[in-house]
C-alpha positions, 0 to 999 in steps of 0.5 A: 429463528434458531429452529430454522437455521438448524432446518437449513443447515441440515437441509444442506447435507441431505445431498452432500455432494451438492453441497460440498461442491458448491462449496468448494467453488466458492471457498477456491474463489475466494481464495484465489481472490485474496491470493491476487488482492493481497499480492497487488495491496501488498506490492503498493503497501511495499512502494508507498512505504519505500517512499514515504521512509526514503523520500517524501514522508507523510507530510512535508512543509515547503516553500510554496514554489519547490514543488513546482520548481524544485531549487536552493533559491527556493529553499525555506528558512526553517525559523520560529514561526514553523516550529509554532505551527508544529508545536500546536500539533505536537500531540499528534505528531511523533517526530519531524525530519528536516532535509536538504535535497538537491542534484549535483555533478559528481566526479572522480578522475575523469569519470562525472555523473549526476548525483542526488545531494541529500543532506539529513539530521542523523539522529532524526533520519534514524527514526525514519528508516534504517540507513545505517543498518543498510551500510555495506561499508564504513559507517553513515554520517554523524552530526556535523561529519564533514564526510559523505556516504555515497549508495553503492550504484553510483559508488560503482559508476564512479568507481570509488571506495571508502577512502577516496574522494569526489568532486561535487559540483552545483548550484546554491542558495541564490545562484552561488556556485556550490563546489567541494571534495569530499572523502567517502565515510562509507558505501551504503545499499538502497532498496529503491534501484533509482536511489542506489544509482544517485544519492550522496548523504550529508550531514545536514551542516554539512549539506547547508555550508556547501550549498550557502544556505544556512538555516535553511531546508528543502523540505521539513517532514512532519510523521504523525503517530497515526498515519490515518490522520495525515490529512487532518495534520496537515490541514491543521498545519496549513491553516497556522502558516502563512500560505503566501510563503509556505504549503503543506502537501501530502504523500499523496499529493507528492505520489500523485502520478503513482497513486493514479497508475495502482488505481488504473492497475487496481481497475484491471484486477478488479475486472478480473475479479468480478469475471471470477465471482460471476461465474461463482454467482451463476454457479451458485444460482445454478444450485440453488435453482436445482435445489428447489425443482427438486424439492417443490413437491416437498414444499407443496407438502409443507405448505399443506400441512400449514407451514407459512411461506415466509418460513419455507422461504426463510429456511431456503434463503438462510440454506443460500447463505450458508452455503456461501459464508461456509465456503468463503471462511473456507476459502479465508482460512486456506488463504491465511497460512499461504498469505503469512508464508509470503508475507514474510518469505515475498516471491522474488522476481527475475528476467524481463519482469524483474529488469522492468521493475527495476527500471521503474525504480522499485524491488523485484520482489512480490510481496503479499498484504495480511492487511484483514481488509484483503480477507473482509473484502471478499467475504463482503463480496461473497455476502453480498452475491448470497443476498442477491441470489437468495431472494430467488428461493423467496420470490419462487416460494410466494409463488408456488401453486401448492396443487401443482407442486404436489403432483 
């Protein structure tokens, strides 16, 4: 076997300009390839993770009406029979995050907008994200802080600083009335534009007092030491939890609507792709076809002189994926020093494009995926085109006529 690849890859540089050609075809195909798969994975990679640390978590626990009917009278009493639960996958879970979410009329002199009451444990919230790096004034709150942190977008509309105070006005735990002033500890920045224009951070004390709803939570969010193993988690949770009172639901139960949005998009590039690497297949069968008109006499020759078929055709087949395999690690390297750089240095978005990301409440930024699934992916792809044009030089060597070939 080593004898007949050394005969194929020497065959490929007998015509080097052949060769180098259809290489170069295939390694910028692969490249583009990667180019467009990691920028869309890597901007779902940027949207799931936004999300996740600022919003829904990987797991959250519920009361089994929020989702559908998200209130304070649907709150949950956060009480022993939860921590069990969670106690029995305390080995593969790193940390939880309790949380009190809930919208609220928020006013200052006579200017009111809506707001986003997000009342959070500090210390936990601090190993979720990174709110408190993300302060652009004042400090962010700490355990049992009467004050509040309100985003920079919101603290705009209001027209308000650190110092002042804001009425806010909602409903609480069974129908009381929630209403308070409260003085603005700091302003803080959001990434995620949606969240820059609403959300009001409270201390989680703080949070339950002024909705009336003591020991209780919105939402608990359980992190797994390893993200893969989400669903297990949470099956396991459910399991141990009255599921008349409680459910336990995934990110990707909570993102639904925008996981079905990146699969129709994905479906799009997909379809680019696959016009991409079609006119790479019929170019490399175009060479591969041309390889062996011009050497039939030479095939019939070596058939001749007692050379089997099987090894002739496995000479030409091993030609094909050298070929091929040579040009996608070709196309592979070019694309890592490219990908690294955007990676860490994303394209940043402007005009039309940009205002329409923003709308959607996500970054206008491009950023890339050095996860090695981007490069696997298209060297599979490649592999598999190679296989399949391959068995045309088998399938024309079985039948090759030796006397006429050698005509």
């Amino acid at each position: 076997m080593k004898s007949l690849l050394i005969l194929a890859w020497r065959n490929l540089w007998r015509n080097k300009r052949r060769s180098l050609i259809t290489m170069s075809s295939v390694m910028f195909a692969v490249f583009l390839a990667i180019l467009f798969f990691s920028m869309e994975q890597g901007t779902y990679e940027r949207m799931i993770d936004s999300l996740v640390r600022y919003s829904t978590g990987y797991i959250q626990i519920q009361d089994v009406m929020y989702d559908e009917e998200p209130s304070m009278d649907h709150s949950m009493l956060l009480d022993n029979h939860v921590w069990s639960a969670i106690e029995k996958e305390a080995g593969l879970i790193d940390y939880t995050v309790p949380r009190i979410e809930h919208f609220a009329l928020a006013s200052s002199g006579s200017i009111s907008r809506g707001g986003f009451i997000m009342g959070v444990d500090p210390d936990a919230e601090l190993k979720l994200n990174d709110l408190p790096d993300r302060m652009l004034f004042g400090e962010f709150v700490v355990q049992d802080d009467p004050d509040i942190v309100v985003a920079e977008g919101l603290a705009d509309l209001l027209r308000v600083e650190p110092g002042d105070s804001i009425v806010l006005l909602s409903q609480g735990y069974q129908g009381v009335t929630a209403a308070g002033i409260y003085r603005i500890k700091g302003i803080i920045g959001h990434s995620i534009p949606e969240l820059n224009n609403s959300v009001i951070y409270m201390a989680m004390g703080t949070a339950q007092w002024f909705f009336g709803a003591d020991h209780r939570v919105t939402s608990l969010i359980v992190m797994p030491h390893d993200p893969g193993q989400t669903n297990r988690i949470a099956q396991d949770i459910g399991a141990q939890l009255d599921q008349e009172w409680y459910q336990v639901l995934t990110w990707e139960d909570m993102l639904a609507d925008l996981i079905t949005l990146m699969q129709f998009d994905m479906a799009g590039t997909m379809v680019l792709l696959a016009i991409l690497y079609i006119v790479i297949a019929f170019g490399l069968f175009g060479t591969i076809l041309t390889m062996l008109m011009e050497r039939k006499k030479e095939f019939g020759m070596l058939l001749a002189l007692g050379m089997k078929r099987m090894q002739l055709s496995l000479i030409c087949f091993a030609e094909t994926l050298l070929i091929s395999l040579a040009g996608a690690m070709a196309g592979i390297l070019l694309a890592i020093p490219v990908i690294a750089y955007f990676y860490y240095f994303p394209i940043e978005l402007s005009g039309n494009l940009a205002e329409a990301l923003i709308d959607y409440g996500f970054e206008p930024i491009l950023p890339f995926s050095t996860d090695p699934g981007v490069f696997i992916s298209q060297a599979r792809v490649i592999l598999i085109i190679s296989l399949g044009i391959g068995l045309y030089p088998i399938y024309s060597i079985f039948r090759l006529d030796m006397m006429k070939a050698r005509q």
